[in-house]
DOKOL-512435 format. One record per residue (C-alpha): y, x, z; residue in one letter; residue number from 1; chain. Coordinates in steps of 0.1 Angstrom, whole numbers. Layout:
<pts>
{pt {Y, X, Z}, A, NUM, A};
...
</pts>
This chain:
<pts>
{pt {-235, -407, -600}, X, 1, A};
{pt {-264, -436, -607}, X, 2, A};
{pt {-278, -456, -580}, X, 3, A};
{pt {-310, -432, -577}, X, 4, A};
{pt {-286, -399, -570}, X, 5, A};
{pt {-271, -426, -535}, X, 6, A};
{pt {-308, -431, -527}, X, 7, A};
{pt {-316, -393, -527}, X, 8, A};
{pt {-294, -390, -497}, X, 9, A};
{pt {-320, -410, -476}, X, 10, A};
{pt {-340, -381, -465}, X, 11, A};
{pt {-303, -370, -450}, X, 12, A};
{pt {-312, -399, -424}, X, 13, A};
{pt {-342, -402, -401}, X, 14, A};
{pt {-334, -436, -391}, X, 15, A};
{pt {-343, -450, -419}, X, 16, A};
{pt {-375, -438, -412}, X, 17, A};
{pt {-376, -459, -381}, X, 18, A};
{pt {-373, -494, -394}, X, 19, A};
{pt {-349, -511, -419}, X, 20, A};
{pt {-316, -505, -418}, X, 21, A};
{pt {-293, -534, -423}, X, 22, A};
{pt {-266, -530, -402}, X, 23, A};
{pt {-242, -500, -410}, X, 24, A};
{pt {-217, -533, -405}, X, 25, A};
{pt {-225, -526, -372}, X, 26, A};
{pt {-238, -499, -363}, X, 27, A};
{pt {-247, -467, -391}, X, 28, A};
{pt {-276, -448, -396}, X, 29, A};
{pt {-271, -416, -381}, X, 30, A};
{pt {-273, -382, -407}, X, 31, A};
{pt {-293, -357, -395}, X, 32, A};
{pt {-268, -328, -397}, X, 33, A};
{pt {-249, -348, -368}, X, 34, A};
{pt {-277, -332, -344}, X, 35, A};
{pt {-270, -296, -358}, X, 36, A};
{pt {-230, -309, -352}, X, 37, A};
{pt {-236, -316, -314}, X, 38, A};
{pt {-260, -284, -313}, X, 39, A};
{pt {-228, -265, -326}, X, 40, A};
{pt {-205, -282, -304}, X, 41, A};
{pt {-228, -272, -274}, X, 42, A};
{pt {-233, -231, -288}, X, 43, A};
{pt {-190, -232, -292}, X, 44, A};
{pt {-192, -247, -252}, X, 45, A};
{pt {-223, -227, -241}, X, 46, A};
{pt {-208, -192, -256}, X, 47, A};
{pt {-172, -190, -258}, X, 48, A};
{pt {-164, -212, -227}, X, 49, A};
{pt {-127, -221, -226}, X, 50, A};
{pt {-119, -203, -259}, X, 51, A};
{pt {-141, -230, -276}, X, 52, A};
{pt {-105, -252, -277}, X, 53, A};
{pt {-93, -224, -304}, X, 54, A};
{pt {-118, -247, -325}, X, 55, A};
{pt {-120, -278, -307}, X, 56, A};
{pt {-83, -288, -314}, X, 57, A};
{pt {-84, -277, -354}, X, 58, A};
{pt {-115, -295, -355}, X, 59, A};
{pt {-96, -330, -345}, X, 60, A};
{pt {-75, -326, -372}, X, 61, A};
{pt {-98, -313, -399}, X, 62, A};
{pt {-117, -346, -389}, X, 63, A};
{pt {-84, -370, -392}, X, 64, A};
{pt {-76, -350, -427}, X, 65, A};
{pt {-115, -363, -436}, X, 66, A};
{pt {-110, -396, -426}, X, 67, A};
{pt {-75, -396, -446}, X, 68, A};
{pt {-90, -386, -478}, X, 69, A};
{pt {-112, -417, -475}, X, 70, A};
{pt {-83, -441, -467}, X, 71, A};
{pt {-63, -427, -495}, X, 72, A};
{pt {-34, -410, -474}, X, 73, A};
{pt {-18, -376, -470}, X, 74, A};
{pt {-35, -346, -449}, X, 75, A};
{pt {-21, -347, -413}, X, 76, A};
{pt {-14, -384, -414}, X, 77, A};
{pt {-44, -397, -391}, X, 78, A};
{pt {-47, -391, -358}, X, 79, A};
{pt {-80, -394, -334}, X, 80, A};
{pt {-85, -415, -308}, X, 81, A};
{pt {-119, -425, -285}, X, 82, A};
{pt {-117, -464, -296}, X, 83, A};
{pt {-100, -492, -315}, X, 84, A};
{pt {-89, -508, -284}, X, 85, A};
{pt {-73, -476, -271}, X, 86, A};
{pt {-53, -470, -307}, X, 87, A};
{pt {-43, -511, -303}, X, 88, A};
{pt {-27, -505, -270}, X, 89, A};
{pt {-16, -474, -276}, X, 90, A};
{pt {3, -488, -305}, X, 91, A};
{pt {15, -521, -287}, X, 92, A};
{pt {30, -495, -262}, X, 93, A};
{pt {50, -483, -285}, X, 94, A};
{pt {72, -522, -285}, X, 95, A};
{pt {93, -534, -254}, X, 96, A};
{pt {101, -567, -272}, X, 97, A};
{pt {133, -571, -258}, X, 98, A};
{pt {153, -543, -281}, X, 99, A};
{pt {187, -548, -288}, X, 100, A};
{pt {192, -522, -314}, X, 101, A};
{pt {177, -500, -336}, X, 102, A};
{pt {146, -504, -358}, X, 103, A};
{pt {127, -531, -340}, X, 104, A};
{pt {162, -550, -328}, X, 105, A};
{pt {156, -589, -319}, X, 106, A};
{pt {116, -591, -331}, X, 107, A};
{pt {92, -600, -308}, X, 108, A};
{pt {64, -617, -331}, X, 109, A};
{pt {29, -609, -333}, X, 110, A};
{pt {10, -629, -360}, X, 111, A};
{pt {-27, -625, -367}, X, 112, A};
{pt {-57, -649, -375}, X, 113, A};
{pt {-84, -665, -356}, X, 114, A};
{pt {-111, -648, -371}, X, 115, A};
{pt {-95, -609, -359}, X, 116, A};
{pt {-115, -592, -337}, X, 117, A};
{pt {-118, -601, -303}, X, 118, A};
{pt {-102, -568, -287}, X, 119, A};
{pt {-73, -575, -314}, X, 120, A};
{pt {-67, -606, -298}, X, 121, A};
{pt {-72, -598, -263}, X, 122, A};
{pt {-46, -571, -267}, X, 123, A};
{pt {-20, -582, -284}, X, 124, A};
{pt {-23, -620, -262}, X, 125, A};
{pt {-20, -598, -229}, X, 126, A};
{pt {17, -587, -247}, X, 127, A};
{pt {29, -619, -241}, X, 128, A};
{pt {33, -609, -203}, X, 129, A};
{pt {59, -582, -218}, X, 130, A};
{pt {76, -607, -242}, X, 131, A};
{pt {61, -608, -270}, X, 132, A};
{pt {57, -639, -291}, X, 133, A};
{pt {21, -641, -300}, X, 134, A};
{pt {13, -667, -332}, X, 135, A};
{pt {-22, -670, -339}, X, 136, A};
{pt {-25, -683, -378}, X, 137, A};
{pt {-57, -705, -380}, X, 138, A};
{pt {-86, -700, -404}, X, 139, A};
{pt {-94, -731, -425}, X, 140, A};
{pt {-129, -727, -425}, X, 141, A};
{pt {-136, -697, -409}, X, 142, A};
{pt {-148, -678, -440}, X, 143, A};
{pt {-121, -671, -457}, X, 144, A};
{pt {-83, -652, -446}, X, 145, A};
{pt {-58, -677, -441}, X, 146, A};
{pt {-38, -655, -466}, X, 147, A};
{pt {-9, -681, -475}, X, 148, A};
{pt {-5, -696, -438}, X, 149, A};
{pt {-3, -659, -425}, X, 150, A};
{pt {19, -650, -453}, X, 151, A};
{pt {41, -682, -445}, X, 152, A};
{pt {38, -672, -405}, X, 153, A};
{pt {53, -638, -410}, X, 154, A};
{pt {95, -639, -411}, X, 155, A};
{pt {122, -624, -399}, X, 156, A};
{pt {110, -625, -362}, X, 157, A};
{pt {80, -607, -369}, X, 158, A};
{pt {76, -573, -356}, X, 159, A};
{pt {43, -570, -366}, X, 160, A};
{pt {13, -580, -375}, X, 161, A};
{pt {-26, -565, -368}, X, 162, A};
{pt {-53, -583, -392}, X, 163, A};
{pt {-83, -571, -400}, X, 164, A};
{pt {-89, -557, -440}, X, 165, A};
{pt {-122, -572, -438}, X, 166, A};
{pt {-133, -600, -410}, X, 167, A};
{pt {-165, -593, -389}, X, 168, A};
{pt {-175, -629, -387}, X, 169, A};
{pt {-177, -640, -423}, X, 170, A};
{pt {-175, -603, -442}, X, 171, A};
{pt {-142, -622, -463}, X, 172, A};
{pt {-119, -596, -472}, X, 173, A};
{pt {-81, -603, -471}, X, 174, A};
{pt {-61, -588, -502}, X, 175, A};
{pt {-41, -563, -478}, X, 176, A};
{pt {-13, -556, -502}, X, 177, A};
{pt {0, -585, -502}, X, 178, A};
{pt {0, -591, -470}, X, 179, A};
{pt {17, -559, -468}, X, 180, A};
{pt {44, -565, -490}, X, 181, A};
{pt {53, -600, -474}, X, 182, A};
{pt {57, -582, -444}, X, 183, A};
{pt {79, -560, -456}, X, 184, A};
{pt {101, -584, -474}, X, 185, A};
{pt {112, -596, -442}, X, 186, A};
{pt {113, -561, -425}, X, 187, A};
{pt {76, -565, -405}, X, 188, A};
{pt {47, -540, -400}, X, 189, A};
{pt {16, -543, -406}, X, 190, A};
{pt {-13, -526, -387}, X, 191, A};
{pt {-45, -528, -409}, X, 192, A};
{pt {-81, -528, -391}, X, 193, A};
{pt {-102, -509, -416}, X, 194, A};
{pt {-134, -509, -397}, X, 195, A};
{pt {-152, -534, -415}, X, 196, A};
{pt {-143, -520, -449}, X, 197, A};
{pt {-134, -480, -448}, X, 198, A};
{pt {-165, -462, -462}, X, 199, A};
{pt {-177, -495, -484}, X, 200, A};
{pt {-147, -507, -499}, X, 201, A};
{pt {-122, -485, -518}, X, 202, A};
{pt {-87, -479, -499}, X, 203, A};
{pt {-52, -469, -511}, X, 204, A};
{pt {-34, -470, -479}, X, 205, A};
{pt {-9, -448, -494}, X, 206, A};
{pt {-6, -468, -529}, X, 207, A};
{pt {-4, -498, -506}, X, 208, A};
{pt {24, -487, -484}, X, 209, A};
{pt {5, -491, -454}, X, 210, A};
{pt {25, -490, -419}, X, 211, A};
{pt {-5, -484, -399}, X, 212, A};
{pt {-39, -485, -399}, X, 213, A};
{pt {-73, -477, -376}, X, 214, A};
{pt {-110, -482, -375}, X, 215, A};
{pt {-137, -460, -363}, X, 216, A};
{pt {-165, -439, -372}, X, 217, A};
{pt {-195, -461, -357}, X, 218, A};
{pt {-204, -484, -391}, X, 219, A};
{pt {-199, -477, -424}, X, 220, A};
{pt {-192, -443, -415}, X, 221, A};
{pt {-222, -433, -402}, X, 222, A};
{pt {-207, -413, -374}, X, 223, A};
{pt {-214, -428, -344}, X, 224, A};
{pt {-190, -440, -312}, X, 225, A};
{pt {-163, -424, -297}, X, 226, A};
{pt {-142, -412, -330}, X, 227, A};
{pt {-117, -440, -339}, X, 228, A};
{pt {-86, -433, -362}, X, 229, A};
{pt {-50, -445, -365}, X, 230, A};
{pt {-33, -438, -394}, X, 231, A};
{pt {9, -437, -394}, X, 232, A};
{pt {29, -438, -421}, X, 233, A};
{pt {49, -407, -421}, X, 234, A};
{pt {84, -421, -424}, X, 235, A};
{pt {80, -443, -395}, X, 236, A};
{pt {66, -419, -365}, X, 237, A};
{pt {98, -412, -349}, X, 238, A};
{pt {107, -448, -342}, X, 239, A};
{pt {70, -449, -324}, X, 240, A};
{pt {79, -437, -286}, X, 241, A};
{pt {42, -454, -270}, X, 242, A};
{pt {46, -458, -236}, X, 243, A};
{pt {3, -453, -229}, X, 244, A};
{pt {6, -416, -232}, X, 245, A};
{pt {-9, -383, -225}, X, 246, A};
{pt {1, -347, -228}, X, 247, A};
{pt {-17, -341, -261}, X, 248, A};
{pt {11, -365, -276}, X, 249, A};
{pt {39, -340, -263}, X, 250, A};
{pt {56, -320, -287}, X, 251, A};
{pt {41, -284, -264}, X, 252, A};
{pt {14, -299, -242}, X, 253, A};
{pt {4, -262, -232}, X, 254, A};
{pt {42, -257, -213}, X, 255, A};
{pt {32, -283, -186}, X, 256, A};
{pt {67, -299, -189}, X, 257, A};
{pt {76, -318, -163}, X, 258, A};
{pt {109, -332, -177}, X, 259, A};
{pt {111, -359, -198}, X, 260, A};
{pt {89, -365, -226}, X, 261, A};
{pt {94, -351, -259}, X, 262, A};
{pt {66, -367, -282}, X, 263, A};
{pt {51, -343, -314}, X, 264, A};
{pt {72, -344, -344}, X, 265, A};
{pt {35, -353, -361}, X, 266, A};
{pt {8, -383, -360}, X, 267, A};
{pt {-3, -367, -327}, X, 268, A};
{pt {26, -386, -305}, X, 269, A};
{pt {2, -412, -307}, X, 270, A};
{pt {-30, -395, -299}, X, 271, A};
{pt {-28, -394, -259}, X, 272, A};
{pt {-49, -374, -238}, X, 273, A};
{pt {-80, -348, -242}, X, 274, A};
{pt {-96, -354, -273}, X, 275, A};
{pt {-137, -373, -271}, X, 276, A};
{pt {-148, -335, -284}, X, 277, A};
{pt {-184, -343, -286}, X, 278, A};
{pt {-181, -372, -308}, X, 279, A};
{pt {-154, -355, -333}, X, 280, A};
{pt {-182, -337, -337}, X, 281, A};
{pt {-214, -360, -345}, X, 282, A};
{pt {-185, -381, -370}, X, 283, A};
{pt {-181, -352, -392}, X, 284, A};
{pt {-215, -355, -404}, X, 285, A};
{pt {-210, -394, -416}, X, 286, A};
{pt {-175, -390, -432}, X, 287, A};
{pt {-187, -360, -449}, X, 288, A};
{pt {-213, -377, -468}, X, 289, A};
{pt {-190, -410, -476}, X, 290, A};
{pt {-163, -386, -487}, X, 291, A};
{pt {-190, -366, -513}, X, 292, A};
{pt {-208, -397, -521}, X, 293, A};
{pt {-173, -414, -536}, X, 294, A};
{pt {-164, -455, -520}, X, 295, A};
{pt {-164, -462, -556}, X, 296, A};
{pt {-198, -461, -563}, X, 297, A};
{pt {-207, -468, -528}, X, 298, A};
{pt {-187, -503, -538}, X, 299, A};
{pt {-205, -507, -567}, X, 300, A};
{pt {-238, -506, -556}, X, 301, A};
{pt {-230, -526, -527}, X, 302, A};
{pt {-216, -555, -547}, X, 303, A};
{pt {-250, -553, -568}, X, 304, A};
{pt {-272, -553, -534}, X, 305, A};
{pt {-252, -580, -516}, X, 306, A};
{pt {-251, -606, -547}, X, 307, A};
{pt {-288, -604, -546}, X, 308, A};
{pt {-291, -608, -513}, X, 309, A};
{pt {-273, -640, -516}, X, 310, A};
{pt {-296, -650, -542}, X, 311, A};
{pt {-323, -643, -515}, X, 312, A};
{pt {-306, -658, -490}, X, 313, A};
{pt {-293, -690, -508}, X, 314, A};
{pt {-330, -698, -523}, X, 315, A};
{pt {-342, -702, -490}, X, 316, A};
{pt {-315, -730, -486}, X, 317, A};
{pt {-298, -712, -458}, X, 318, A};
{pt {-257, -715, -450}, X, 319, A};
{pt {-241, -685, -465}, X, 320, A};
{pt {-208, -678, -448}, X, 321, A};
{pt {-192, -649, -462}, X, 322, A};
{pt {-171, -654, -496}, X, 323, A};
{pt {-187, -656, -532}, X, 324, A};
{pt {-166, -633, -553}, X, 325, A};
{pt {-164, -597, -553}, X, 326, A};
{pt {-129, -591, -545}, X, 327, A};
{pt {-128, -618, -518}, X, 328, A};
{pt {-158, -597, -498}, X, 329, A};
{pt {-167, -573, -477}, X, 330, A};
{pt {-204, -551, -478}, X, 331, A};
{pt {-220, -580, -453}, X, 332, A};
{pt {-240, -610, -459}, X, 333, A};
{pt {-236, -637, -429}, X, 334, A};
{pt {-263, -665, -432}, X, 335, A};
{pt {-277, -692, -411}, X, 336, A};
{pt {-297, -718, -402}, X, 337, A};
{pt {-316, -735, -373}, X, 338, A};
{pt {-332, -711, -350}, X, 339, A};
{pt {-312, -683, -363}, X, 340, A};
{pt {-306, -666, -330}, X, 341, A};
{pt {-344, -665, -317}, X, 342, A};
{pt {-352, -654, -351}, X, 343, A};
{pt {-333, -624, -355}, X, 344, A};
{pt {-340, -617, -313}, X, 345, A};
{pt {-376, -616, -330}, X, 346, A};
{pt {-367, -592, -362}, X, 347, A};
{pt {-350, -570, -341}, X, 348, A};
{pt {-377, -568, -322}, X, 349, A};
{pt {-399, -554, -356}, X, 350, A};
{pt {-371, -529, -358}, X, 351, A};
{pt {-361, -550, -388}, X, 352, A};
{pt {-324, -535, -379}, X, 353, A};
{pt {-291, -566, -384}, X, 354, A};
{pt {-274, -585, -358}, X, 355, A};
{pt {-264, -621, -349}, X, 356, A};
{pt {-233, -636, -343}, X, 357, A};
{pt {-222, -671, -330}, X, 358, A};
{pt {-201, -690, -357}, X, 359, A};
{pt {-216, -667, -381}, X, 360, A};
{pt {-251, -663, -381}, X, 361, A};
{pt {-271, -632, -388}, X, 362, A};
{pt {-256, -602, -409}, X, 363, A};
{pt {-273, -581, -434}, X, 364, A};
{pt {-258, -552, -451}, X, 365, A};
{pt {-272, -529, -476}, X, 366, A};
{pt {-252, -496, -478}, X, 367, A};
{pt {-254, -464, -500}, X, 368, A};
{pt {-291, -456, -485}, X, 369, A};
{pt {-308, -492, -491}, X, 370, A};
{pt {-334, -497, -513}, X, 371, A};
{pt {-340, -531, -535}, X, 372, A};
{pt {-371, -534, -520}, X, 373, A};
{pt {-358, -530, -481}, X, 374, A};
{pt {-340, -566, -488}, X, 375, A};
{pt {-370, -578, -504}, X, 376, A};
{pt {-388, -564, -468}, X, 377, A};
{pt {-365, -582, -451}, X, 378, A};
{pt {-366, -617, -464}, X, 379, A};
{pt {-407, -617, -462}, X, 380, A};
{pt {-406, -611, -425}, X, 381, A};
{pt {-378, -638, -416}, X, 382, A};
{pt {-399, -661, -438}, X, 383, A};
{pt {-432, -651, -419}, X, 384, A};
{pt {-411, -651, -386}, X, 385, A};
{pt {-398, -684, -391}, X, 386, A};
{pt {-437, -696, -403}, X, 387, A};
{pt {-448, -686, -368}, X, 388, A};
{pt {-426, -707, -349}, X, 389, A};
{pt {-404, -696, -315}, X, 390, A};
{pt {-419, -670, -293}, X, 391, A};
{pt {-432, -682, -260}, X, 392, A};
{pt {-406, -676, -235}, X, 393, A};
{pt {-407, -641, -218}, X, 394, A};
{pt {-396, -653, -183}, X, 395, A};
{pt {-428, -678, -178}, X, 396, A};
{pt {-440, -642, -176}, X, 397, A};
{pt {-420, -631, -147}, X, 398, A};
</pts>
């Protein structure tokens, strides 16, 4: 599949008509067959009332086998969730840190980086307040994974350890399987945060022996909020017992047990309570296309667009702050410079679609949908922006 066959799917999404789209890091373009999805969802509600769950609960899982085939695991190995900060939790619930036998006997360590994501670190710190010991590896310059001080961090103490695959703030991508495999050489987990990179970079969880990994459907994906994803190695769900619970994660949630609880033999101990149905059904749209587009060539033409948008970026003389080569990347571009942040206010603004981030800068990503020229777009109105000098300030107005 060439370049031009990824760029005939752009009729597939009327945002791009809108403005252009930079920012499937953030935020994806929505496909229009996630309208007919919701219009679907409503008809099942609207005409079969309560018998809609007959296809409301296959639906979750049909979704999770979707999202599987895209991270490289099993069917019926991913489980649904509303958020990333839910499936965190819910998996931190899973750890007393104080057990004196069994699988997790005498760890208490958490180690992660400084550049995670924020809800990854405000998490796993509060576990601190339950025992855990919490070791936050620092970056060295805030572009790059601290790969060999993480690596060095992580010992027999450690019970696990949530990074993110690719980091928000710089787009540097860490090489997972060897984080993995240190972790395991010592008996640790590793929970891998796949948001930044599922649907742009190619995953082998399963090659990779991945304990546990999650992300969500609003970026790359193209699916909107509401439909994260945790993914559990199969082997090691029934030493998972998470104590933030629902009865969806009970082995026969329709017998309204009210004796102890007896957690599904499958991925679904982990999923909680009622399912976000709505949104399970505007994700399907997004994964669908990733899934019959291929991450390969998605990768491909993403390393193309983002070198040359490092060219663009780096002949202006502006700070580039996301990693050189291609296997130390991610699909973003972060870039700064003086004024940064009341420029991009400004671009936005032109529906000239990216974000800004402190310590970063503004990021730009191309994805399977953007055109050459789009970039090109791009650059000529931050140039003409910056030309013009900063807007008058809107509260003299008020």
């Amino acid at each position: 599949m060439s370049e031009a066959d990824l760029l005939a799917t752009r009729p597939e999404f009327p945002t791009l008509e809108k403005g252009v789209h930079l920012i499937s890091h953030s935020l994806g373009a929505v496909p229009k067959k996630a309208r007919a999805y919701v219009n679907q969802f409503i008809d099942e509600w609207e005409n079969e009332s309560i018998n809609a769950w007959h296809t409301w609960l296959p639906a979750v899982r049909s979704l999770g086998d979707l999202v599987g085939g895209v991270l490289g695991v099993d069917p019926g190995t991913v489980a649904m969730l509303p958020n990333v900060s839910t499936v965190q939790s819910f998996v931190a619930s899973c750890f007393t840190f104080r057990e004196t036998s069994g699988r997790f006997e005498g760890r208490t360590k958490i180690v992660y980086d400084d550049v995670n994501f924020s809800t990854v670190h405000y998490v796993w710190q509060e576990q601190a307040r339950r025992g855990a010991d919490v070791t936050i590896v620092k970056s060295r310059d805030g572009i790059h994974p601290p790969i060999d001080e993480l690596c060095e961090a992580i010992d027999e103490k450690t019970l696990l350890v949530p990074i993110s695959h690719v980091l928000f703030r710089s787009s540097g991508m860490y090489d997972a399987k060897r984080v993995i495999d240190r972790a395991h050489e010592v008996g640790a987990l590793v929970l891998l945060d796949c948001y930044q990179s599922a649907g742009t970079v190619p995953l082998d969880l399963k090659a990779w022996d991945c304990d546990m990994a999650c992300g969500g459907s609003v970026k790359w994906a193209c699916g909107g909020p509401g439909a994260a994803y945790l993914y559990v190695r199969p082997d090691l769900l029934e030493h998972l017992a998470p104590m933030s619970t629902g009865w969806f994660a009970h082995a026969e949630p329709f017998a309204f047990d009210m004796g102890p609880m007896r957690y599904a033999a499958d991925t679904w101990r982990m999923i909680g309570g009622t399912m976000a149905m709505p949104a399970i059904y505007t994700a399907r749209a997004g994964w669908e296309t990733i899934a019959r587009l291929g991450v390969d060539r998605i990768r491909k033409k993403s390393l193309r667009q983002t070198t040359l948008l490092r060219e663009l970026v780096e002949a202006r003389g502006f700070t580039v702050n996301t990693p050189k080569g291609d296997a130390e990347r991610g699909g973003t571009i972060c870039f700064d410079f003086a004024g940064a942040d009341a420029v991009s206010k400004v671009l936005s603004e032109r529906k000239f679609f990216h974000d800004y981030r402190p310590r970063c800068g503004i990021r730009v990503s191309p994805h399977f949908y953007t055109t050459d020229e789009e970039l090109q777009r791009f650059m000529s109105e931050l140039d003409a922006v910056r030309k013009a000098g900063p807007a008058p300030s809107r509260s003299a107005a008020y």
